[in-house]
C-alpha positions as CSV (number, residue, x, y, z in Angstrom):
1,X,1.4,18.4,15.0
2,X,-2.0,18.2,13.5
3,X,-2.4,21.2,11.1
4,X,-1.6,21.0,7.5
5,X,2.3,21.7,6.5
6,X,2.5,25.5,5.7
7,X,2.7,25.9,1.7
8,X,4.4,29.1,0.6
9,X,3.0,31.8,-1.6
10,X,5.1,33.8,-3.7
11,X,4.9,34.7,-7.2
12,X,8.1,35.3,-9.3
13,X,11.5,34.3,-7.4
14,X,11.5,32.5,-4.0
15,X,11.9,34.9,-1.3
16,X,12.8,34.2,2.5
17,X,9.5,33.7,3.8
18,X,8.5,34.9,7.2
19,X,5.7,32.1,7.1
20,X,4.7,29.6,5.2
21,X,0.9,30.1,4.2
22,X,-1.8,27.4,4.9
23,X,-3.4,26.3,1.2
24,X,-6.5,24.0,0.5
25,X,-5.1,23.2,-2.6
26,X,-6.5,20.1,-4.4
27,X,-6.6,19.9,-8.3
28,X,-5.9,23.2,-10.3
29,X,-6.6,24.5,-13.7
30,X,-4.5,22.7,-16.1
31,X,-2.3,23.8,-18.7
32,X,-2.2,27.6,-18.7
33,X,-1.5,29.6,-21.2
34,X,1.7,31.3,-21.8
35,X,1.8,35.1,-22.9
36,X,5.2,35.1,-24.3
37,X,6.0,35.7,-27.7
38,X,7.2,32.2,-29.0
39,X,9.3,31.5,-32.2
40,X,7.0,30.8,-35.4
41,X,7.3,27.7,-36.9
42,X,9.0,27.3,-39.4
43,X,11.4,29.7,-38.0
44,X,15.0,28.8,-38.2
45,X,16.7,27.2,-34.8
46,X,19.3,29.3,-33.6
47,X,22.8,27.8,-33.4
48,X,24.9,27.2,-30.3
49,X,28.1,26.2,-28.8
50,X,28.6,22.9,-29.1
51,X,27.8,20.9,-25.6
52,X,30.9,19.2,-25.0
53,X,30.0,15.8,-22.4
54,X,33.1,14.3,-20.5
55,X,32.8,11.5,-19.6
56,X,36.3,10.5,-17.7
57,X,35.2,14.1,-15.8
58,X,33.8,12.5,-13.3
59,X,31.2,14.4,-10.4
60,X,29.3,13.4,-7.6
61,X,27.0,10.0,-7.3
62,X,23.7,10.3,-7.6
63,X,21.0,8.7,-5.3
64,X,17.9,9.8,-7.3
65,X,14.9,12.0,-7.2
66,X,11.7,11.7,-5.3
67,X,8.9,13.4,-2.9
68,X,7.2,13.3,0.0
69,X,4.7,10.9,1.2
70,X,2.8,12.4,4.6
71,X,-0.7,10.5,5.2
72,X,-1.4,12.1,8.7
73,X,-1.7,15.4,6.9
74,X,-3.0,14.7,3.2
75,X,-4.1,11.1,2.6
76,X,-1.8,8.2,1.4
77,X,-1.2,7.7,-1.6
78,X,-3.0,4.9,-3.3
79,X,-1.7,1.9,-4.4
80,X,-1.9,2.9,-8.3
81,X,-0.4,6.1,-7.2
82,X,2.5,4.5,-5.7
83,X,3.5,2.7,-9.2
84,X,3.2,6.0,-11.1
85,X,5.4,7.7,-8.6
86,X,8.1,4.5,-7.9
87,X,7.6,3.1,-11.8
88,X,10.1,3.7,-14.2
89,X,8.1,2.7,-17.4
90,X,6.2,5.2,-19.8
91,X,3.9,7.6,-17.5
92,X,5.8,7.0,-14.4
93,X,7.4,9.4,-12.8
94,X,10.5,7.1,-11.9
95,X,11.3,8.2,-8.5
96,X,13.7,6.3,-6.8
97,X,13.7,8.1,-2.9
98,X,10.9,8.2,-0.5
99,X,10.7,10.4,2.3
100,X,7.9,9.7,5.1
101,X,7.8,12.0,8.6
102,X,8.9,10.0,11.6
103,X,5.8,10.6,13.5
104,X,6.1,11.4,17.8
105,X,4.2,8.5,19.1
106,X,5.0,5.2,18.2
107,X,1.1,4.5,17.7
108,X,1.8,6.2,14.4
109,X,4.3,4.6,12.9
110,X,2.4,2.4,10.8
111,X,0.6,5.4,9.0
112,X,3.1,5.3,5.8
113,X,4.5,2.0,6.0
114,X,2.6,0.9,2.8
115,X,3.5,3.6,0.6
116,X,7.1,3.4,1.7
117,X,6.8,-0.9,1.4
118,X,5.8,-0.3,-2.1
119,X,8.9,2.3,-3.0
120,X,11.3,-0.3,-1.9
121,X,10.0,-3.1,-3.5
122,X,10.0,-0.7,-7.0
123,X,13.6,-0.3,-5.9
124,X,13.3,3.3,-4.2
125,X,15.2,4.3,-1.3
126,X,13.3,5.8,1.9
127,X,14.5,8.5,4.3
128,X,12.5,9.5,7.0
129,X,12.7,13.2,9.0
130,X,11.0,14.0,12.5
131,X,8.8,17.0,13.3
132,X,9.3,16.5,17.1
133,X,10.1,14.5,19.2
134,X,7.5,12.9,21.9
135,X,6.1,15.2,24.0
136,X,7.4,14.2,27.2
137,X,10.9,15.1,25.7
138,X,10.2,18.0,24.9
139,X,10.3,21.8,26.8
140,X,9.1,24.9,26.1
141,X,11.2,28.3,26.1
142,X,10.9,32.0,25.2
143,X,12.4,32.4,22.0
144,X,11.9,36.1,21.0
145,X,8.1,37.0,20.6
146,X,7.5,33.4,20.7
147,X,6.3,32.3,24.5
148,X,5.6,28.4,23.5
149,X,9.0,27.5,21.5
150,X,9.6,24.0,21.6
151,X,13.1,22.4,22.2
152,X,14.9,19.1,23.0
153,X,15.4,18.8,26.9
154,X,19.5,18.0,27.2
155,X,18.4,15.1,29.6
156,X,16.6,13.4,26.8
157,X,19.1,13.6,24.0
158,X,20.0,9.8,24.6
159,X,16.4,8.7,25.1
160,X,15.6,10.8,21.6
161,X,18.3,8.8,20.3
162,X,16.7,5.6,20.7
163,X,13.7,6.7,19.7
164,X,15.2,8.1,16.5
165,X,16.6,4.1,16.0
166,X,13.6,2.5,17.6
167,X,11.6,3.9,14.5
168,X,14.1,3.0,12.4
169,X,14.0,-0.7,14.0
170,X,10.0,-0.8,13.5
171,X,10.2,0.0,9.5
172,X,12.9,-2.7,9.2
173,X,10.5,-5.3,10.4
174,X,8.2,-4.2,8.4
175,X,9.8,-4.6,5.2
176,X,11.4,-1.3,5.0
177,X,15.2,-0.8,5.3
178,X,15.3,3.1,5.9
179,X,18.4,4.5,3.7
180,X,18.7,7.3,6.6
181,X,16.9,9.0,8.9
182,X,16.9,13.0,10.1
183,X,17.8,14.7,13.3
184,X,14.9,17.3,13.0
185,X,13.0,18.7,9.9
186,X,14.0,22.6,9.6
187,X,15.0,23.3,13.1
188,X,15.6,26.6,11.6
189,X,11.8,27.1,11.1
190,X,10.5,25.5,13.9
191,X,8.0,27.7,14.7
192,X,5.2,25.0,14.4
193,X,7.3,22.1,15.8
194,X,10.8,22.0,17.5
195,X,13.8,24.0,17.3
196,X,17.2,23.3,17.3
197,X,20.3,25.6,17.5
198,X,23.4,24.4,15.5
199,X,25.3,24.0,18.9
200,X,22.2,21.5,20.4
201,X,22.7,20.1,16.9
202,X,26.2,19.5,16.9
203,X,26.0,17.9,20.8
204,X,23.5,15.5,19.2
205,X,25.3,14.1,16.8
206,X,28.7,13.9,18.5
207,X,27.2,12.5,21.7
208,X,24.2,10.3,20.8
209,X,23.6,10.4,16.9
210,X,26.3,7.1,16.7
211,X,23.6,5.0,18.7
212,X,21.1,5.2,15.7
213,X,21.3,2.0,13.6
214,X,21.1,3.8,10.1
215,X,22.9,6.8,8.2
216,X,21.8,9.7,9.9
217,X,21.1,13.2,8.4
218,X,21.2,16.9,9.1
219,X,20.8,19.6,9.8
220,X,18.0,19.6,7.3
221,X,18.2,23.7,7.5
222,X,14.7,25.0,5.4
223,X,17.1,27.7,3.6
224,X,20.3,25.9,3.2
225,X,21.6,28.1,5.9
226,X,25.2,27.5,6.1
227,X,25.3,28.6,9.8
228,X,23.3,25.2,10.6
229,X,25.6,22.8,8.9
230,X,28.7,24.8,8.9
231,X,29.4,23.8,12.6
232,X,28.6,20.0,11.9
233,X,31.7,20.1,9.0
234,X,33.7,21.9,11.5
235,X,33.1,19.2,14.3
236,X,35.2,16.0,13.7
237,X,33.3,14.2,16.1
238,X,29.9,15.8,15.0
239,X,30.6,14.9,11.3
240,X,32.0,11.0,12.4
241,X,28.3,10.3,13.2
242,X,26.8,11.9,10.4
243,X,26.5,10.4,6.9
244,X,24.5,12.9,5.1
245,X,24.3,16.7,5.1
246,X,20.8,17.2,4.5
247,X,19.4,21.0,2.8
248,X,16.0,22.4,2.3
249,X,16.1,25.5,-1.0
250,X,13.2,27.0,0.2
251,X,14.2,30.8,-1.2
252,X,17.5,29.7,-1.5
253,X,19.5,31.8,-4.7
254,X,21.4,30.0,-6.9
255,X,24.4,31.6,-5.7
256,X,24.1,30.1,-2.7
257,X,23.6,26.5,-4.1
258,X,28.1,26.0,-3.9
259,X,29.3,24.6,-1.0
260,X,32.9,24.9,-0.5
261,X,33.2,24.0,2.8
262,X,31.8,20.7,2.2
263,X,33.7,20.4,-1.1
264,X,37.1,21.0,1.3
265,X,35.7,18.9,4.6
266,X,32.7,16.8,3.1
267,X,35.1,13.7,2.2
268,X,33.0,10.0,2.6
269,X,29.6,12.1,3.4
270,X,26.8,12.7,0.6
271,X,25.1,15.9,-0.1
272,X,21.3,15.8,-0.5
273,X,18.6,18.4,-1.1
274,X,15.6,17.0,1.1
275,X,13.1,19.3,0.9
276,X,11.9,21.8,-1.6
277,X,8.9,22.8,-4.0
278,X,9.6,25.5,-6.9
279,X,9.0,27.9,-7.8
280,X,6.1,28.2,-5.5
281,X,2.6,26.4,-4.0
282,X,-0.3,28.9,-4.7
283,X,-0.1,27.4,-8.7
284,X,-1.1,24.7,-11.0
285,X,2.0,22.8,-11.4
286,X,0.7,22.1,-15.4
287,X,0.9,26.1,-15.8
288,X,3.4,26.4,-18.6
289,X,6.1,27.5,-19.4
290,X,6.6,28.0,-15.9
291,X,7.1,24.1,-15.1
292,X,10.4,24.3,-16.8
293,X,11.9,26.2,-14.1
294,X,11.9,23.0,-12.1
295,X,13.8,21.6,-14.8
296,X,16.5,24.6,-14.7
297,X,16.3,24.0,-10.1
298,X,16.8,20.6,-10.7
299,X,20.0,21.3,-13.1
300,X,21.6,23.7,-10.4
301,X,20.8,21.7,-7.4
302,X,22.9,18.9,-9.5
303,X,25.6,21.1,-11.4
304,X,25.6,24.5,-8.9
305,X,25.2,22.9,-5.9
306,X,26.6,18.8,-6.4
307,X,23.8,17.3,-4.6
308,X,23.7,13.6,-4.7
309,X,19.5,13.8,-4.5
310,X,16.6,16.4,-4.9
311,X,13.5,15.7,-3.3
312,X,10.2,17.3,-3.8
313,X,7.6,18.2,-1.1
314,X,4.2,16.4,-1.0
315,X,4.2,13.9,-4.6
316,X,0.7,14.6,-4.7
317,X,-0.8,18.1,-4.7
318,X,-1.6,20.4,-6.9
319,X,1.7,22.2,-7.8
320,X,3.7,18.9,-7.2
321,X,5.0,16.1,-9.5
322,X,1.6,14.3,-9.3
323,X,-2.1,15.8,-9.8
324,X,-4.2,15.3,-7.0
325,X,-5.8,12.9,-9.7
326,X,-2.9,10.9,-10.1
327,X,-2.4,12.1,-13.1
328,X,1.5,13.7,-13.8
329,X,1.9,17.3,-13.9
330,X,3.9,19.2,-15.5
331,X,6.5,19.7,-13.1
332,X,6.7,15.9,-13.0
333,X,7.3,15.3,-16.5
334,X,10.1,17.9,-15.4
335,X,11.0,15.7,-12.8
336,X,11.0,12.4,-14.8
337,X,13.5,13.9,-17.5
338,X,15.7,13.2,-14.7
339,X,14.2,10.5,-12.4
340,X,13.2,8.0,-15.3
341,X,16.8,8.4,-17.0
342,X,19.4,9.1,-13.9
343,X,18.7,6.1,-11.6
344,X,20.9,5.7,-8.1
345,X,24.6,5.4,-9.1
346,X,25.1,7.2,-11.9
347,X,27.9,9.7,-12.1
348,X,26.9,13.2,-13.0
349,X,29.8,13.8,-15.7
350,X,31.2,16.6,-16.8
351,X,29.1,18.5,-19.7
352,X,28.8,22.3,-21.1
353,X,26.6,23.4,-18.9
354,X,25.1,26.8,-20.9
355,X,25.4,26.0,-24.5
356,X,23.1,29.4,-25.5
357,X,21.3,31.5,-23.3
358,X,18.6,30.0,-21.9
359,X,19.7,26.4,-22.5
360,X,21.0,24.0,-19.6
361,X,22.7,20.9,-20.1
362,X,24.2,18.2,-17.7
363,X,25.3,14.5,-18.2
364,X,25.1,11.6,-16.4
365,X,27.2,8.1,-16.7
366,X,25.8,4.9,-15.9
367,X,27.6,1.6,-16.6
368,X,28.0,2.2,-20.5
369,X,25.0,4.7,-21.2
370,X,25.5,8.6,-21.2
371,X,22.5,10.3,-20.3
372,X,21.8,14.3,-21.0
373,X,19.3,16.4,-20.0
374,X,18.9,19.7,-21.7
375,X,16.3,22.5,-20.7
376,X,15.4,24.7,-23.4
377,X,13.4,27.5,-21.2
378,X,13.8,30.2,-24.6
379,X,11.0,31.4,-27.1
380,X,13.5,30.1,-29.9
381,X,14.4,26.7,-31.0
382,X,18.0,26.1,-30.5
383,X,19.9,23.7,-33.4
384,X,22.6,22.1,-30.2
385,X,25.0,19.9,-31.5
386,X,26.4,17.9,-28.7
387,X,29.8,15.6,-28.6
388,X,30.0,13.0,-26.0
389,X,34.4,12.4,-25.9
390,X,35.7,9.0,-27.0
391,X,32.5,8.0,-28.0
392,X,31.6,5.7,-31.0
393,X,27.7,5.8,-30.5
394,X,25.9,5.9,-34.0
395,X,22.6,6.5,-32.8
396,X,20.9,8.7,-29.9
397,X,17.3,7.4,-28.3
398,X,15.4,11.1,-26.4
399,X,12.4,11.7,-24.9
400,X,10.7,15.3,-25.3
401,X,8.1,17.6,-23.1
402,X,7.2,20.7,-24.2
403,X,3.4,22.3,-24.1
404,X,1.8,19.6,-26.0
405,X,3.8,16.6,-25.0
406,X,5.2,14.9,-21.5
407,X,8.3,13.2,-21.6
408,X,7.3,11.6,-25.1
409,X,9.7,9.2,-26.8
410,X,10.8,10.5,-30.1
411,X,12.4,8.9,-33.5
412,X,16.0,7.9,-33.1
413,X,18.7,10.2,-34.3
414,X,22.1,9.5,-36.3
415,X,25.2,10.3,-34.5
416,X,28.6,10.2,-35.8
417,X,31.3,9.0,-33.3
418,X,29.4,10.5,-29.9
419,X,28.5,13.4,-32.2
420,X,24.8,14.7,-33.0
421,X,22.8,17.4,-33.7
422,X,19.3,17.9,-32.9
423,X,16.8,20.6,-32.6
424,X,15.8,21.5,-29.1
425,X,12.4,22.8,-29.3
426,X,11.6,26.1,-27.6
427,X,10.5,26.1,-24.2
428,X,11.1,22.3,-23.8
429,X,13.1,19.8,-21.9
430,X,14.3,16.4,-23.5
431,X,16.5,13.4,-22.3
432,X,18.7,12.1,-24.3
433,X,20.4,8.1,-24.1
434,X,23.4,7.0,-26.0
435,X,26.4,5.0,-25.4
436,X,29.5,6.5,-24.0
């Protein structure tokens, strides 16, 4: 596939999309300003419940944050744009998963090897997801009003297989030990590239998917469709050769972000959102306030839904994590409250999750640190006292973004036993780092 990967439009709320609209989007107006009323200063922060954190409440493992690296369709990123998106320093972005396409002819495969090369060697983890697969696999079908649909041929599943771990193979001796690798990006949405129904799905993986030397991942659905992965849970043999239910949130509610069937059948397997940009593509992603809803998706992908990872779209475009300049965006300082702080193997913990209207706060355990994050998307400052349990931490390190500032380091503050109170600024997002 050679056109550009369709970038949705939509102002306000996702929305199922019926397609994907093609953008030129390169750097956008910076910094916008926000109409809403916000708090004088001076004024007095409103009080909350205190945020209780937990940390023998112990949740799901996380494998990090990250994006999407596609060269075929927007350019590689260069090689001081790779340490701003793998870094973990002061302006770095922290990321610590890479996800590159698994292009159809093997010709290809050396388009992203450098950019993925570089994430491992900064520590990242890379995944890698297929379009299609090579042509002469392929047939075409009638698929409603769509004459040229593009499916799998059932005689080629174990030949796609190989392929599938032939790639795999090639990254490996190239320096590049691929963490997993997809079945099919959004077979779901395949009207640009190739479909898959959850039963074709399910006879992959139970059939051939156990071939492939790496963990393997689907179904990758582009709404987090339960009807695609459902059957995979459902499917003992399916779900022996699969390591990693893969989700796309494109328009996906919050409501929708629980998953109890892989709460009750999911055991050994991780949980990962692969895909997603929010809270759309036609703007800046320095417009603010607005950047802070990534901040609150983030937060229910991790509390909502228990995903393990969350993984942007393209890292560099003009509403993703990193400015077409190189320079980080807003929605990646959002990012980096979480990618900088909660690195592969923390614990998400157990923590009051909606202190005060408008305020989200989650916890993280790693080793003998306690890490929160708490999104403050209100037109008030909020005084939040928080108490981490069986603590005896005296002091709390943070790190702030709000209009003015990007995940800046601020002064220490006193704690008493695991206990502090601080002033969360309105409209802000700040990480905080203390023992446990």
């Amino acid at each position: 596939m050679t056109r550009a990967r369709k970038e949705h439009v939509s102002s306000g709320p996702p929305r199922l999309p019926s397609r994907r609209t093609v953008l030129a989007l390169g750097t956008l107006p910076v910094l916008a300003a926000t109409t809403a009323a916000v708090a004088p200063p001076g004024a007095a922060a409103a009080p909350a419940a205190t945020a209780v954190v937990d940390p023998s409440a112990r949740r799901q493992t996380i494998r990090g944050f990250g994006g999407m690296n596609h060269t075929a369709w927007i350019g590689d990123l260069t090689a001081a744009q790779r340490d701003t998106a793998f870094g973990t320093g002061d302006g770095r972005l922290g990321f610590s998963l890479l996800r590159i396409p698994v292009p159809e002819n093997q010709a290809d495969w050396g388009r992203d090897v450098a950019t993925a090369r570089r994430a491992s060697e900064l520590g990242a983890s890379v995944i890698a997801s297929p379009w299609n697969p090579p042509a002469h696999m392929v047939e075409t079908f009638v698929r409603g009003d769509q004459t040229d649909a593009r499916r799998l041929r059932y005689d080629m599943y174990g030949a796609y297989a190989r392929h599938l771990d032939d790639f795999t193979t090639h990254l490996r001796n190239n320096g590049v030990n691929l963490y997993g690798i997809s079945v099919q990006n959004e077979p779901d949405y395949a009207h640009d590239w190739t479909w898959w129904t959850p039963g074709e799905m399910v006879r992959f993986l139970r059939e051939n998917a156990g071939s492939i030397g790496t963990r393997v991942i689907a179904p990758e659905s582009f709404q987090y469709r339960k009807n695609m992965s459902d059957p995979i849970l459902n499917d003992a043999a399916a779900l022996a050769n699969t390591d990693i239910i893969g989700a796309h949130l494109y328009g996906t509610s919050f409501a929708d972000f629980p998953y109890p069937l892989f709460r009750q059948k999911g055991a050994g397997k991780e949980l990962w959102m692969t895909e997603v940009y929010y809270p759309n593509s036609s703007d800046s992603a320095d417009l603010w306030p607005q950047a802070l809803d990534v901040g609150e998706h983030i937060h229910r992908a991790l509390v909502d839904g228990g995903f393990q990872a969350y993984v942007w779209w393209y890292i560099r475009r003009g509403y993703g994590p990193m400015r077409e300049d190189g320079g980080i965006s807003k929605r990646g300082a959002a990012m980096a409250h979480f990618a900088r702080f909660v690195r592969p193997g923390h614990v998400r913990i157990e923590a009051t999750a909606n202190p005060a209207p408008n305020v989200h706060v989650s916890a993280y355990l790693g080793g003998s640190t306690v890490v929160i994050v708490a999104v403050n998307k209100g037109a008030a400052a909020v005084s939040q006292q928080f108490s981490v349990a069986n603590s005896t931490a005296s002091s709390v390190s943070s790190w702030l973004t709000d209009a003015g500032r990007n995940v800046s380091p601020q002064s220490p503050a006193g704690a008493s036993n695991g206990t502090f109170t601080v002033t969360l600024p309105a409209r802000s997002m700040t990480t905080f780092s203390t023992t446990a």
